[in-house]
KEKE-3310 file (N, C-alpha, C; in steps of 0.2 Angstrom, whole numbers, plus 5000, padded with zeros to 4 digits):
npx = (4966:4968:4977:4969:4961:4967:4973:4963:4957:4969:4966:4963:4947:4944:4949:4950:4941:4932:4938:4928:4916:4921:4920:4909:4904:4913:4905:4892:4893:4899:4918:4929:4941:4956:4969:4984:4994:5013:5011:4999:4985:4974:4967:4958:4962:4949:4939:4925:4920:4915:4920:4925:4944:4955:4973:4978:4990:5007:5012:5007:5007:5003:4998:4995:4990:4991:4980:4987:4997:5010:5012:5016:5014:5019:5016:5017:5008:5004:4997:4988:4983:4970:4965:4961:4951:4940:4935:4924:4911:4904:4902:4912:4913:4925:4940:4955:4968:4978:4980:4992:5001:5013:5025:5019:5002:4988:4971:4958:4940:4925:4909:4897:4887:4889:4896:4890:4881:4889:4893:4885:4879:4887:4893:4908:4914:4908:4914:4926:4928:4923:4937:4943:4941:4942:4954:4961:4952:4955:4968:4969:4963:4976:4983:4978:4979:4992:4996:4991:4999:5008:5026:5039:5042:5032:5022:5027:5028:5013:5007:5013:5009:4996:4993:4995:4994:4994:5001:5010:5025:5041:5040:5037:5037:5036:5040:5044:5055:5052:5040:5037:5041:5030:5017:5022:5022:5033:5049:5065:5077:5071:5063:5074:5084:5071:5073:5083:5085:5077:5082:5095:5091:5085:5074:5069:5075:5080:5080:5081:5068:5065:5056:5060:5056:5060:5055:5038:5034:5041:5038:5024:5026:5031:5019:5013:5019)
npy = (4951:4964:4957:4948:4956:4960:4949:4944:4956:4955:4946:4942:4940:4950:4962:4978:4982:4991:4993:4993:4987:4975:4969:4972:4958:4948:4947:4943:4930:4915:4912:4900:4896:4888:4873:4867:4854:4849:4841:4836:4833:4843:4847:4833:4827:4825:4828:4833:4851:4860:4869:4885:4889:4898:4899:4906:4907:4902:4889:4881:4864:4860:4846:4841:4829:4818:4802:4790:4793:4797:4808:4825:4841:4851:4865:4877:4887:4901:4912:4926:4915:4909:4894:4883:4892:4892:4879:4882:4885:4880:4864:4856:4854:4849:4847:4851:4844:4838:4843:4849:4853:4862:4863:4873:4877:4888:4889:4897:4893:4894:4891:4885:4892:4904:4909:4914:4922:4931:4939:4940:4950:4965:4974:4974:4963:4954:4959:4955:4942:4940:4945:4937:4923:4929:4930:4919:4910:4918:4915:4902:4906:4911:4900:4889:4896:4898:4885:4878:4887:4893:4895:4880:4885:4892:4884:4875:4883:4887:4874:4873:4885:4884:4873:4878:4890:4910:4916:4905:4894:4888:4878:4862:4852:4833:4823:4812:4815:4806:4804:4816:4820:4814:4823:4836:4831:4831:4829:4822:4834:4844:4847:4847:4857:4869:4870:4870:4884:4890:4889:4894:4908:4910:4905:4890:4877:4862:4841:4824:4818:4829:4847:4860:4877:4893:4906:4908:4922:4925:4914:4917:4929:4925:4917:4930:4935)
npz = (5106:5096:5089:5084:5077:5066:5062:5055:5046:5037:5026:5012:5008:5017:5014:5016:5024:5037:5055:5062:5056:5054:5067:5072:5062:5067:5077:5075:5067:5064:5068:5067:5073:5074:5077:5071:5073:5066:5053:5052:5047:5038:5026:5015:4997:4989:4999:5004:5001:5014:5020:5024:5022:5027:5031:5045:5053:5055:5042:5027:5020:5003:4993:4976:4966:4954:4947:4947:4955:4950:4943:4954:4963:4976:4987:4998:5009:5016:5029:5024:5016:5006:5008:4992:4987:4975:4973:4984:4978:4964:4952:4955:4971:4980:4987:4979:4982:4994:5011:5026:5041:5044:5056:5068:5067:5061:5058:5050:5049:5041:5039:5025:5023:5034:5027:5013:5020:5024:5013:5007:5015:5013:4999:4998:5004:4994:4983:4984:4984:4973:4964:4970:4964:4950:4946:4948:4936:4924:4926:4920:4907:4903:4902:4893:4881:4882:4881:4868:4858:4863:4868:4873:4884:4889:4890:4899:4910:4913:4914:4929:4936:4934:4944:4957:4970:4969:4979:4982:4988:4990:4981:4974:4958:4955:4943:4932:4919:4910:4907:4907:4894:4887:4891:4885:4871:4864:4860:4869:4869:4865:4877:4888:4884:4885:4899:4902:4898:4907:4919:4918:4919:4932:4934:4939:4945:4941:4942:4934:4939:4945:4947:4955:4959:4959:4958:4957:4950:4939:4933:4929:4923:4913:4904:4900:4894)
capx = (4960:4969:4979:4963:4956:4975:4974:4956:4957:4975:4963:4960:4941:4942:4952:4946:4935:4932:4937:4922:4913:4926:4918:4900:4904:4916:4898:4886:4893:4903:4922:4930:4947:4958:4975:4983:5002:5018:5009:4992:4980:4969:4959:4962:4959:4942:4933:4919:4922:4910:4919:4929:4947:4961:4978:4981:4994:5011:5011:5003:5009:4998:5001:4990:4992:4987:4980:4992:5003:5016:5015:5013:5015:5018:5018:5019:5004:5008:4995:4984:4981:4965:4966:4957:4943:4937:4932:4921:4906:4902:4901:4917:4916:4930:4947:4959:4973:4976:4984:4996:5003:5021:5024:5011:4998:4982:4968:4953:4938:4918:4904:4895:4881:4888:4900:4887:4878:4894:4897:4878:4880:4891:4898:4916:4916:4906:4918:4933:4927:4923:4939:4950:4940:4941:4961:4960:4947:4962:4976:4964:4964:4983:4985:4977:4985:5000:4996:4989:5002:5017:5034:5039:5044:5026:5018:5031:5026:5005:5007:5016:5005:4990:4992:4997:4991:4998:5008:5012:5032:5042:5033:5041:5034:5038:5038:5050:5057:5050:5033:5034:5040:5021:5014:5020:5022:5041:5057:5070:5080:5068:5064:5080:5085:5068:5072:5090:5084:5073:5088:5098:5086:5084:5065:5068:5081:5079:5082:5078:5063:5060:5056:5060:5054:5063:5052:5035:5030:5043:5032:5018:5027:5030:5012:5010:5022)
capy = (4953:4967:4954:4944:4960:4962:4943:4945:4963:4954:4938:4946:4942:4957:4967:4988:4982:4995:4988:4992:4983:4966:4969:4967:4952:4944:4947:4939:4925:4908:4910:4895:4896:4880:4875:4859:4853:4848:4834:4835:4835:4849:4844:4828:4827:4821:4829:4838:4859:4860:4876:4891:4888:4899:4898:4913:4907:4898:4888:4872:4861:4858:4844:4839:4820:4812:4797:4784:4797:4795:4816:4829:4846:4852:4872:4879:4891:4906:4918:4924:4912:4904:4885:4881:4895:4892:4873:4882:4882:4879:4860:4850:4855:4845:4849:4846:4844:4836:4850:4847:4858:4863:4866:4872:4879:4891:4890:4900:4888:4898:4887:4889:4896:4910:4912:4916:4927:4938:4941:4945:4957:4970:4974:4974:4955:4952:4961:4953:4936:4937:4945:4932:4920:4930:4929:4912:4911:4923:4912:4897:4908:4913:4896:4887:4897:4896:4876:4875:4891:4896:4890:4875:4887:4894:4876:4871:4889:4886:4868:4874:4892:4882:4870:4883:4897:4916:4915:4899:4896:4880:4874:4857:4847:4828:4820:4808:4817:4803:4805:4824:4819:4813:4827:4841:4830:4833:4823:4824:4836:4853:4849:4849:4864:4875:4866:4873:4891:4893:4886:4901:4913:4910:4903:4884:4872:4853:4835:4820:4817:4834:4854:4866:4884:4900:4912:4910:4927:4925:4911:4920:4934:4919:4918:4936:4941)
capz = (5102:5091:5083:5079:5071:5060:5056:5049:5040:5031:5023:5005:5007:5022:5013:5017:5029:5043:5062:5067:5053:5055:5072:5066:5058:5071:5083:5072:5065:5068:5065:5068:5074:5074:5079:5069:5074:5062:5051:5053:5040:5035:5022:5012:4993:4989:5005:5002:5006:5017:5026:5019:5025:5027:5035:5049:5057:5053:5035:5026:5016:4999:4987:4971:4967:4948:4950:4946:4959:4945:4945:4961:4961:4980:4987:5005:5009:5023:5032:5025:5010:5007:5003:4987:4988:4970:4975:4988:4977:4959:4948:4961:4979:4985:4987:4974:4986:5003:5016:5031:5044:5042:5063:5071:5061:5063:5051:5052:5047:5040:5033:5017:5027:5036:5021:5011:5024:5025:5006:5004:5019:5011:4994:4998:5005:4987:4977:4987:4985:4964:4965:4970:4957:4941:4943:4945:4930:4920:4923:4915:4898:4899:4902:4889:4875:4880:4878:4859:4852:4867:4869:4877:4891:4892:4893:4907:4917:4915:4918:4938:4937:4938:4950:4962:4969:4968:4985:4986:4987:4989:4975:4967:4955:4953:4940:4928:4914:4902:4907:4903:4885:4884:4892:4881:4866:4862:4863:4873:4868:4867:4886:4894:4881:4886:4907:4904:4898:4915:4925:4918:4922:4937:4939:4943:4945:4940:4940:4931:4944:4949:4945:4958:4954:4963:4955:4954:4948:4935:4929:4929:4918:4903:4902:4900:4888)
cpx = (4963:4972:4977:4961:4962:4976:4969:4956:4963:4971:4961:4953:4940:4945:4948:4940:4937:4935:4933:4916:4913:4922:4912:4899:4907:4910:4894:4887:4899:4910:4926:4938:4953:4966:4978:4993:5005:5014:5002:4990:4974:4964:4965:4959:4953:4938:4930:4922:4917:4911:4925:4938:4953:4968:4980:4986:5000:5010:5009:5009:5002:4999:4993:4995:4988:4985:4981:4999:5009:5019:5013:5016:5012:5021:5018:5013:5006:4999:4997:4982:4975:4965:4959:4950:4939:4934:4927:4912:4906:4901:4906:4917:4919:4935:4951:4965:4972:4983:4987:4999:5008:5022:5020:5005:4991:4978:4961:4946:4926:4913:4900:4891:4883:4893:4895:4881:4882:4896:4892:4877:4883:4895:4905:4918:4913:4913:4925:4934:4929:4929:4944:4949:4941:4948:4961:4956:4954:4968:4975:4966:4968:4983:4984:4978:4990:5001:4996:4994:5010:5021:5034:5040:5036:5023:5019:5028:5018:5005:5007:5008:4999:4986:4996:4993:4997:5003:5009:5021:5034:5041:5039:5035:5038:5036:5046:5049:5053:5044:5031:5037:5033:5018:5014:5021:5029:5047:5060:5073:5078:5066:5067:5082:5079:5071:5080:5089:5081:5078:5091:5095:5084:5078:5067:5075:5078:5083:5079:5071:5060:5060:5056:5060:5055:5061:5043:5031:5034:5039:5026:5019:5029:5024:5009:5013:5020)
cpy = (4957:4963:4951:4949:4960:4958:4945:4951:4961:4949:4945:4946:4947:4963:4972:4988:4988:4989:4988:4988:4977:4965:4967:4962:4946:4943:4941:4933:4920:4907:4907:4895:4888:4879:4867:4857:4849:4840:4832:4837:4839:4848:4839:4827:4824:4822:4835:4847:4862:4869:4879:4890:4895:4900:4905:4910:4902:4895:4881:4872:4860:4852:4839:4832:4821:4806:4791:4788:4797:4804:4820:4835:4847:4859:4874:4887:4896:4911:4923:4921:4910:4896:4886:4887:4894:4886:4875:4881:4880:4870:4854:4855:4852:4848:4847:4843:4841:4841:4849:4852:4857:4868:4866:4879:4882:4893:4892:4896:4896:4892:4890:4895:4904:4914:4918:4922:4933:4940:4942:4950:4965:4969:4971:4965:4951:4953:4958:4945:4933:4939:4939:4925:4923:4928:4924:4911:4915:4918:4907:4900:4907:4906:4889:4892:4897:4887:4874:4881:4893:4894:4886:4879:4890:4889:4877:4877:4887:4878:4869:4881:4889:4878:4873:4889:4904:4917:4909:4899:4887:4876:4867:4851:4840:4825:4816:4810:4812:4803:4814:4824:4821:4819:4831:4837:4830:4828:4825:4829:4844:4853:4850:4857:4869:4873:4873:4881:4894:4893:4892:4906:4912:4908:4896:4882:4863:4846:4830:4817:4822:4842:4858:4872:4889:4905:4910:4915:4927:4920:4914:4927:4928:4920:4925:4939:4938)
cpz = (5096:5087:5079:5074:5065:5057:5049:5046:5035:5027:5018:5003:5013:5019:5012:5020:5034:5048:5063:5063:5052:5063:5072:5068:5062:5077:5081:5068:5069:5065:5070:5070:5076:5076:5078:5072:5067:5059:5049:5049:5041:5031:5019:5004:4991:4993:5002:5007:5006:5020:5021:5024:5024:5032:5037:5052:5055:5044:5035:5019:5007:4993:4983:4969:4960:4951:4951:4951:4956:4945:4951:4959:4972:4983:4995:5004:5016:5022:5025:5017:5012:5006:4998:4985:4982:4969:4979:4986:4969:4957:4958:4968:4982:4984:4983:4975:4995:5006:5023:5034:5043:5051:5065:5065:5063:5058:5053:5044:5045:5036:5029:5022:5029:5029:5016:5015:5023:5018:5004:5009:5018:5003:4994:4998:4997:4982:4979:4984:4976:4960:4962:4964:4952:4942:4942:4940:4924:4919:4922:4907:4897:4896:4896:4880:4876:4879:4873:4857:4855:4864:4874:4884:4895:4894:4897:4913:4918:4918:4928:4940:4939:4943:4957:4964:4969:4973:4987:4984:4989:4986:4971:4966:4954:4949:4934:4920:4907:4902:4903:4896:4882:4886:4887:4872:4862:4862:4868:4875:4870:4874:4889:4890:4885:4895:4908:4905:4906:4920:4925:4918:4927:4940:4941:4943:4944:4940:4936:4933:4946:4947:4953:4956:4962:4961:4953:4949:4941:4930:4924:4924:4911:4901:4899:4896:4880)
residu = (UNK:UNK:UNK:UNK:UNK:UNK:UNK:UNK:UNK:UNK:UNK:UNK:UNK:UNK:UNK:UNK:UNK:UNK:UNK:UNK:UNK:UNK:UNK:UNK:UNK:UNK:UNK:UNK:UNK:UNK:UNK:UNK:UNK:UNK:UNK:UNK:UNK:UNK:UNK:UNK:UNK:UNK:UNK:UNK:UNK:UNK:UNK:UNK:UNK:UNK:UNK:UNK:UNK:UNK:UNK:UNK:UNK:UNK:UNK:UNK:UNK:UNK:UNK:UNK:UNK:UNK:UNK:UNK:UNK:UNK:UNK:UNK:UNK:UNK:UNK:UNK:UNK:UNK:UNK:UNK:UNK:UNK:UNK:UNK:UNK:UNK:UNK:UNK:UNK:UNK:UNK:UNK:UNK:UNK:UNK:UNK:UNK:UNK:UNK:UNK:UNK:UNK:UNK:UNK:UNK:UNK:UNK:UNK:UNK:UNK:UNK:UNK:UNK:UNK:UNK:UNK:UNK:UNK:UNK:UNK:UNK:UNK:UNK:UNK:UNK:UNK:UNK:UNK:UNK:UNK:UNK:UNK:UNK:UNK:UNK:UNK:UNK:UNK:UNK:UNK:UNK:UNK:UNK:UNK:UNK:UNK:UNK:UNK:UNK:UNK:UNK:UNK:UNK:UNK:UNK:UNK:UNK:UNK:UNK:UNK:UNK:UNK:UNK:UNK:UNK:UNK:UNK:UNK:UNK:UNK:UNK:UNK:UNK:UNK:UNK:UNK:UNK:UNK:UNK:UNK:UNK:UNK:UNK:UNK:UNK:UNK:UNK:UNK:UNK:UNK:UNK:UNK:UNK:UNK:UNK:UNK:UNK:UNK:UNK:UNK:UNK:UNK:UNK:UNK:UNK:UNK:UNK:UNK:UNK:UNK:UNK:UNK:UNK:UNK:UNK:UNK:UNK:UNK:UNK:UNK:UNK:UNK:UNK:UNK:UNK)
# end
């Protein structure tokens, strides 16, 4: 039981909760405890998000797909992420990613309903929640300036920044060098040049098919300077 109360006080919508008021909460409502093995899907993209998802236990896999699968951009979620929480409600309520267990996996599952009960019950769980949306909402703005004015190294960072979340890790994108000509507009040449500069600084490493990225946060400082 004290580990249950230590998982759910570390989830960023409990964060500064009282024990005794995670206690409460753990009375009166329906939380969902789930337990998925190495492989098994989580959500799939295109399902409706019906219920608040996050991973307490072990890690997920996440990968966003185009629709011709031509590009993917794939990250590893760890305790205690949320999957997606910004799909939970607004215009798309589905997922924009399908989710797989990495081993075994424990994912603490809440619907709208009581969702919405506990984030009108007390400020903190409000202010935790609109929180974790403004930053996602924030690195929206960086992200489209650095599109229409950056440098090719800003693009290349907001392009990963925002198909990813804040602690995600393992993150590699695939896609073929000739198609990201077309993306950012450029030839050859200034890609592999800005691909190289990131390589020797230390945030990704690359091939002709694929981006691996050893530093998110450093990503996330291109867009900010």
């Amino acid at each position: 039981m004290d580990s249950m109360y230590e998982t759910l006080m570390s989830m960023p919508l409990f964060a500064g909760v009282s024990r005794q008021r995670m206690s409460e909460i753990i009375g009166k409502y329906k939380f969902h405890f789930l337990k998925f093995n190495h492989g098994e899907t989580i959500a799939t993209e295109g399902e409706m998000c019906t219920h608040l998802k996050s991973v307490i236990a072990g890690n997920v896999r996440v990968t966003v797909k185009n629709k011709d699968q031509r590009f993917q951009v794939a990250q590893t979620l760890s305790a205690p992420d949320l999957i997606a929480p910004e799909f939970f409600f607004g215009k798309t309520t589905t997922y924009p990613a399908t989710v797989e267990a990495i081993g075994h996996a424990g994912i603490l599952q809440l619907d709208k309903t009581d969702f919405l009960n506990i984030i009108n019950s007390d400020p903190i769980f409000l202010f935790n929640y609109l929180n974790i949306l403004s930053v996602n909402a924030q690195r929206s703005i960086e992200g489209v300036l650095a599109l229409t004015s950056g440098t090719l190294e800003k693009r290349i960072a907001y392009w990963i920044v925002a198909l990813t979340q804040t602690n995600g890790k393992d993150i590699v994108l695939q896609c073929r060098q000739r198609d990201m000509y077309t993306v950012f507009g450029v030839p050859r040449q200034p890609l592999i040049s800005a691909l190289d500069h990131m390589t020797q600084a230390g945030i990704i490493t690359y091939t002709p098919r694929e981006i691996t990225v050893l530093n998110r946060r450093a990503l996330s400082a291109i867009l900010a300077d």
